[in-house]
C-alpha positions as CSV (number, residue, x, y, z in Angstrom):
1,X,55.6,21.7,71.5
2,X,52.4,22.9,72.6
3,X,52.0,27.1,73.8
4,X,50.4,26.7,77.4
5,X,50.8,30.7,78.6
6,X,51.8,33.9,77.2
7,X,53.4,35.7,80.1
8,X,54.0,40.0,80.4
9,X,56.8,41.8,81.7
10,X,57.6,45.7,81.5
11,X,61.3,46.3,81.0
12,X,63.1,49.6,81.6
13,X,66.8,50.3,80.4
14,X,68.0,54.2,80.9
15,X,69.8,55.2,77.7
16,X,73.5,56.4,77.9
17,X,72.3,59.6,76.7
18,X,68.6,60.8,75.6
19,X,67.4,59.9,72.0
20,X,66.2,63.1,70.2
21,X,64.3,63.3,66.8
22,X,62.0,65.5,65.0
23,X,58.8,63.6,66.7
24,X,60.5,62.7,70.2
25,X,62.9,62.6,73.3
26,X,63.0,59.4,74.8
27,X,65.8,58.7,77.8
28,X,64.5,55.2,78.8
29,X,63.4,52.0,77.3
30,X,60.1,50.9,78.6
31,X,59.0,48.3,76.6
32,X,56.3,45.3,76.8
33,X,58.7,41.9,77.1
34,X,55.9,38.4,76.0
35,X,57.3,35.0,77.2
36,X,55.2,32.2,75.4
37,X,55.5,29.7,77.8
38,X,55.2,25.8,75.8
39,X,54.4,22.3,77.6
40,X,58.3,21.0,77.0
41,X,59.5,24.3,78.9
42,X,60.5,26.0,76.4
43,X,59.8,30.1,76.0
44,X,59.7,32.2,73.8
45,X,60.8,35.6,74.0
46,X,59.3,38.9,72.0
47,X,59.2,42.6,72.9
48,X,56.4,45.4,72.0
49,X,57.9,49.4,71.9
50,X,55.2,51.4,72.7
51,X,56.2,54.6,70.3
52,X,52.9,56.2,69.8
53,X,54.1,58.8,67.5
54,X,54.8,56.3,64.9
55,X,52.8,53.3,65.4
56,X,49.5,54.6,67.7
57,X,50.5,51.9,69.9
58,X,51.0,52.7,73.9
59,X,51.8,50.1,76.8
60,X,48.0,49.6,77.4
61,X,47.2,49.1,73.8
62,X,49.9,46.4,73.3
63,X,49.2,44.8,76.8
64,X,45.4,44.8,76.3
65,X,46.0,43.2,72.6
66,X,48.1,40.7,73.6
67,X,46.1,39.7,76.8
68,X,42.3,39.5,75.0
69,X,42.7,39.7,71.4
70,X,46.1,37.2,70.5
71,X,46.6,35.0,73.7
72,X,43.4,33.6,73.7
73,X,43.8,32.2,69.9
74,X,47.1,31.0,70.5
75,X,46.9,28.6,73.8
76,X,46.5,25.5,72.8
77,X,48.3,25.9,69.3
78,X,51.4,23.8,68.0
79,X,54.6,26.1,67.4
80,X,55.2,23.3,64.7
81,X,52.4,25.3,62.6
82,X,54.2,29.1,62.5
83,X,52.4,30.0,59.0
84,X,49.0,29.3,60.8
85,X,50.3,31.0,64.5
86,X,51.1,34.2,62.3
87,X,48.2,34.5,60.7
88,X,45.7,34.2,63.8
89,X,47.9,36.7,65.1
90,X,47.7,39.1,62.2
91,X,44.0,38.5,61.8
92,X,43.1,38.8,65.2
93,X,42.6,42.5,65.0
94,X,43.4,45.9,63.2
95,X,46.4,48.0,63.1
96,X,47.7,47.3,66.5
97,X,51.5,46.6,64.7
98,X,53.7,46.2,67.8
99,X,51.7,43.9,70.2
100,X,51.5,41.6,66.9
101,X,55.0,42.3,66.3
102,X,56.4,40.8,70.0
103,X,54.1,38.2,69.6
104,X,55.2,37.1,66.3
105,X,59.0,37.1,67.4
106,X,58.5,34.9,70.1
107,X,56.5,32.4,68.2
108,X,59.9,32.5,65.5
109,X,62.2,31.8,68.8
110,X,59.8,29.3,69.8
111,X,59.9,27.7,66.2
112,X,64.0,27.7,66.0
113,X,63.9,26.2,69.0
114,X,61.7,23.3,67.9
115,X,64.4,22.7,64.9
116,X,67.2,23.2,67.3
117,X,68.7,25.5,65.1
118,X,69.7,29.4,65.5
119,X,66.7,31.5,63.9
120,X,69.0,32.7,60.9
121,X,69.9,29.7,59.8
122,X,66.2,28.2,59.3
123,X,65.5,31.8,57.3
124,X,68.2,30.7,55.0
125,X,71.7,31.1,56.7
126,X,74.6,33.7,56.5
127,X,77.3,35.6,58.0
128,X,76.3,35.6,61.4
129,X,77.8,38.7,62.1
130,X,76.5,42.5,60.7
131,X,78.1,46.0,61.7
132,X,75.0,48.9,62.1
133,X,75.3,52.6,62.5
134,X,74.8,54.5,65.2
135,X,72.2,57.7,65.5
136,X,73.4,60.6,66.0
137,X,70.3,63.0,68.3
138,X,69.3,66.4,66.6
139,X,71.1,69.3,69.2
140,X,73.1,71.8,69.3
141,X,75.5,72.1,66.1
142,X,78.8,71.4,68.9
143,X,77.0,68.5,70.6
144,X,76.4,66.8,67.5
145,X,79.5,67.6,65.6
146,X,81.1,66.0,69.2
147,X,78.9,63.0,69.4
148,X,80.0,62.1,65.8
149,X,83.5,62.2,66.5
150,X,83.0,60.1,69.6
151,X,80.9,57.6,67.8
152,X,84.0,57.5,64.9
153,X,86.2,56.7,68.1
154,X,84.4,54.0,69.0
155,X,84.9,52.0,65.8
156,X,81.1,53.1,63.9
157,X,81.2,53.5,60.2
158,X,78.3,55.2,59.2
159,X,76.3,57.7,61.4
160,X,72.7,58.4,61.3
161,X,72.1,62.1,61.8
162,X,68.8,63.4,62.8
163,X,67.4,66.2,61.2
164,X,64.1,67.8,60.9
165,X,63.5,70.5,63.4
166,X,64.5,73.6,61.6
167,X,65.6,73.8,58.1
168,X,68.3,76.2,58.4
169,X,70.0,75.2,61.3
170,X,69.4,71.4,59.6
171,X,72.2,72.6,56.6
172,X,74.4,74.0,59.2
173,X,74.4,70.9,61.3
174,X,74.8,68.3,58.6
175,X,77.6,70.6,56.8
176,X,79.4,71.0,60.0
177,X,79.1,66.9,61.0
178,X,80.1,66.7,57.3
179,X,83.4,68.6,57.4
180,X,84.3,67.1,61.1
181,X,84.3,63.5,59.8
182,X,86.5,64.8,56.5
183,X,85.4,61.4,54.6
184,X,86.1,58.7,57.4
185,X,82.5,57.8,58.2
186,X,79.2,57.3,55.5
187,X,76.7,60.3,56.8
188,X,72.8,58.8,56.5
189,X,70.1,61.9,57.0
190,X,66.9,61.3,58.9
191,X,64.3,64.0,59.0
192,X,61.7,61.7,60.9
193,X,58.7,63.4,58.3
194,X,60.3,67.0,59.9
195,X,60.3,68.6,56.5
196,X,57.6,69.2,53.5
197,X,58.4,68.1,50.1
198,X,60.0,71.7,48.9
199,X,62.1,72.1,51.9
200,X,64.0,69.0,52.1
201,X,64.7,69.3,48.3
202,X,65.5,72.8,49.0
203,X,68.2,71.2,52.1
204,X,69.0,68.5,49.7
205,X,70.0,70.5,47.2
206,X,71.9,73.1,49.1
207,X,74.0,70.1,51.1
208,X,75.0,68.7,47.2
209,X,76.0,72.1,45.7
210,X,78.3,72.5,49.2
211,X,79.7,69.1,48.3
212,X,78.3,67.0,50.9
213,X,77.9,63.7,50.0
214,X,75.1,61.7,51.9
215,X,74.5,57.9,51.5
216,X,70.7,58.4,52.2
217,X,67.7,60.8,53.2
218,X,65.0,59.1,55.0
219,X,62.0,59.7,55.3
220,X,61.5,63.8,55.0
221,X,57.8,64.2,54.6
222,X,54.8,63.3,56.8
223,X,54.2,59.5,56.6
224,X,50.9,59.9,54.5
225,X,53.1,62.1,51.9
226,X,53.4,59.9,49.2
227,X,52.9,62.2,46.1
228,X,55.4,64.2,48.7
229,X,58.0,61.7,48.9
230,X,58.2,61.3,45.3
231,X,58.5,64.8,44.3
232,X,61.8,64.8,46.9
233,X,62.6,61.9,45.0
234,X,62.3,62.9,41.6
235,X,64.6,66.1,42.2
236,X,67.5,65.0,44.3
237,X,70.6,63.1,44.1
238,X,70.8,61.3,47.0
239,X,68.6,58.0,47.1
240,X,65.5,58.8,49.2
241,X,64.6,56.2,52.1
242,X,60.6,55.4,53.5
243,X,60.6,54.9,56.5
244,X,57.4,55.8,58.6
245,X,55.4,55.9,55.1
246,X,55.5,51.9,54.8
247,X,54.1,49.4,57.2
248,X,52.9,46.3,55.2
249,X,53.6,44.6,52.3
250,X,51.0,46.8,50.3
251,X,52.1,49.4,50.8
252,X,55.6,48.5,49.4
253,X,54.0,47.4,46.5
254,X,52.6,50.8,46.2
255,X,55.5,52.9,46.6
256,X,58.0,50.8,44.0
257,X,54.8,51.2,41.7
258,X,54.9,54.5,41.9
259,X,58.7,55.0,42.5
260,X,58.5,57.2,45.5
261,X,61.4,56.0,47.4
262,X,64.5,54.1,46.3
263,X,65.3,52.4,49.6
264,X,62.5,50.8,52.3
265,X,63.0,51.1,55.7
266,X,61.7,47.3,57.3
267,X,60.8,47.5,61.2
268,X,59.1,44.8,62.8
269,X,57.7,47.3,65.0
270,X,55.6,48.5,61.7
271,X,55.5,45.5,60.1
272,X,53.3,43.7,63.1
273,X,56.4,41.0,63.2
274,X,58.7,38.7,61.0
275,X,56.1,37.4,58.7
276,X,55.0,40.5,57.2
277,X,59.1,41.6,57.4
278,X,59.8,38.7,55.3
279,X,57.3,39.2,52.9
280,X,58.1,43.4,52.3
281,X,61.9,41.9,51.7
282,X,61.5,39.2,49.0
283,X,59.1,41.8,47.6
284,X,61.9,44.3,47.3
285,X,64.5,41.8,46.0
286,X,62.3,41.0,42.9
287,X,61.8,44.6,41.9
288,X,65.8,45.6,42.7
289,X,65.0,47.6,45.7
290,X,67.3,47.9,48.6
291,X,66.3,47.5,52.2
292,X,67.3,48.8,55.7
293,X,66.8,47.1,58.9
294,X,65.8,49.3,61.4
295,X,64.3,49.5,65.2
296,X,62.7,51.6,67.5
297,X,63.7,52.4,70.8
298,X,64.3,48.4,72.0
299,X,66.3,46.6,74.0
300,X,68.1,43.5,72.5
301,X,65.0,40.7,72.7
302,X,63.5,42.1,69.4
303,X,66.6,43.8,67.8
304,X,67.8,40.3,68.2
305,X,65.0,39.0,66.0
306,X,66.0,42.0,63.3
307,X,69.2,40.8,63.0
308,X,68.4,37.4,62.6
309,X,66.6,38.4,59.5
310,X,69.0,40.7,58.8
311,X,71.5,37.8,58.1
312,X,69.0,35.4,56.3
313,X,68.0,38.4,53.6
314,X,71.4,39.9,53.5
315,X,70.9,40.1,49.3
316,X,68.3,43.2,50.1
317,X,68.7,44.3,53.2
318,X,72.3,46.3,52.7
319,X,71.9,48.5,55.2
320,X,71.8,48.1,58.8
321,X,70.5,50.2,61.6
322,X,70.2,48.1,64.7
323,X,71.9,50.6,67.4
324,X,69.1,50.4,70.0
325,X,70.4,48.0,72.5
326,X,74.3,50.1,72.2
327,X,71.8,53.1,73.3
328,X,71.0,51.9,76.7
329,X,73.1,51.8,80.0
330,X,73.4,48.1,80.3
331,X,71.4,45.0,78.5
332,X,69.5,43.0,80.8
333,X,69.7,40.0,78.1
334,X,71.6,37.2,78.7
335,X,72.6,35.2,75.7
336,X,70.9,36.1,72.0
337,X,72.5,38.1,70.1
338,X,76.6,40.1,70.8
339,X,76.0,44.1,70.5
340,X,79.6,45.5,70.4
341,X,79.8,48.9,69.6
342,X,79.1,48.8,65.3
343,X,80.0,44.9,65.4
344,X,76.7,42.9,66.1
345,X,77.1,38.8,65.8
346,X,75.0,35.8,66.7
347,X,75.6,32.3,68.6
348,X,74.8,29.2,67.4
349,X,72.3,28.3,70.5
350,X,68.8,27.5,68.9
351,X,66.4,30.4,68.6
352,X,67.0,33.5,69.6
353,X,69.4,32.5,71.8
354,X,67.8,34.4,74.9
355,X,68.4,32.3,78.5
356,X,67.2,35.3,80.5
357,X,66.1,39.1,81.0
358,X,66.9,40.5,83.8
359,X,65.5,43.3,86.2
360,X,61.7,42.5,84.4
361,X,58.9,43.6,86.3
362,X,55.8,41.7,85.7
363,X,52.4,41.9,84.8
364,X,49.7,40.1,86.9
């Protein structure tokens, strides 16, 4: 199985709602969809989110990498040789985390395929089947109080409140989401880097003297903030998550050296794909160190890929927050991977599973 093309699309998906945080608003998924096209007509399916604030990556960035930096190494290659297809796409330029990341899934879905098996099971098997939280947007105290309560309608377990905008009103919000749930769903706080080091533990410590129990605060200092991060983690109870602070492998190795965090956030959006996600989890299992699965604004062609490897490394990745494609007003995906409501579960068709995506616009 030879790669003869690698094929762009642009896909949009309104969102149910609009997706608020302490760096953003987003209301629509526009994101980058590759489609490695192979000589035994087989494809491949990836997906690039262009979120800027994050990753420095925009739709021209990823389009322009993929089109004269990673394309032109890969045509021609065997999908039989992933190791060496993943690392002429990681070497083929700097940074540039998301264009490398949509590549990298495809190649994965293109490699299951090969093996005729579903992605998870040649990672190492599981229970194909994972429940994720949902986010709830930084608002209004009443809008958010509401949208938890309609998310614990709806079957979710654990909510993902956004935080980070002002510190004050943060306490409020979280204390009154806190006391509307009364114990019926775990509450997971993300401050998206919205906070310095002596406010969040100031917030953290006024939410645990009120009695507010919180499974996780993610990420509350700028991304650079290390020595930050650990002072917030040094002083509070609640485990402290890195999210936007870890990218590579590296840099995991840094933070458990220097115990900054106590949970890692893994995105293949940050990590530039499954290789590098891969490597940041076995890392984390051999120094005790929970994981997260995460995503960024994406439809259900890369989350897919997350929860395939959310299955296969289910010994360190515990948590699970994979709500992007329940965000949006429909998913244009057929086949892949089941998202109902908090339940997510995979066939057994090889690969990703992905026959079509629908409604793609593409790119000459």
């Amino acid at each position: 199985m030879k790669i003869t093309d690698i094929e762009l699309g642009m896909l949009r998906v309104p969102l149910k709602t609009p997706f608020k945080t302490a760096l953003r608003t987003v209301d629509t998924v526009e994101d980058v969809v590759v489609m490695v096209r192979t000589d035994t007509g087989h494809t491949g399916y990836g997906e690039a989110a262009a979120t800027a604030v994050i990753t420095g990556d925009t739709h021209g960035s990823i389009i322009e990498a993929i089109r004269h930096f990673i394309k032109p190494r890969l045509v021609g290659q065997d999908v039989a040789n992933l190791n060496r297809l993943c690392g002429l796409v990681q070497s083929s330029m700097e940074r540039n985390s998301s264009a490398k990341a949509a590549v990298e899934i495809a190649l994965y879905d293109l490699w299951a395929q090969l093996h005729g098996a579903p992605l998870y099971q040649m990672l190492g098997g599981g229970d194909p089947v994972i429940t994720t939280d949902i986010t709830i947007s930084v608002d209004y105290i009443d809008k958010m109080v509401a949208d938890s309560l309609s998310a614990l309608d709806r079957g979710f377990e654990s909510l993902k409140i956004k935080v980070g905008k002002d510190i004050g009103l943060d306490i409020e919000r979280v204390k009154a989401i806190h006391a509307a749930v009364e114990g019926r769903a775990l509450l997971r706080l993300d401050a998206n880097q919205g906070w310095t080091a002596k406010q969040a533990v100031h917030a953290m410590r006024a939410l645990e003297e009120a009695g507010v129990v919180l499974e996780l605060l993610e990420q509350p200092v700028k991304a650079a903030d290390i020595a930050g991060l650990k002072y917030v983690t040094d002083r509070v109870n609640t485990p402290v998550m890195a999210d936007e602070s870890v990218f590579n492998p590296s840099q995991v190795i840094d933070l458990i050296q220097q115990r900054a965090a106590d949970i890692v956030n893994i995105k293949l959006m940050k990590t530039g794909g499954l290789s590098n996600a891969i490597r940041i989890a076995d890392i984390a299992a051999i120094h005790g160190v929970p994981c997260m699965i995460g995503c960024m604004i994406e439809s259900s062609i890369s989350v897919a890929a997350a929860v395939h490897l959310a299955v296969a490394k289910s010994d360190v990745i515990t948590k699970v927050d994979l709500d992007g494609p329940s965000l949006g007003q429909f998913d244009p995906v057929s086949g892949g991977v089941t998202f109902n409501e908090s339940e997510i579960s995979i066939s057994d068709a090889p690969g990703l599973g992905i026959t079509e995506v629908r409604g793609l616009e593409m790119l000459a």
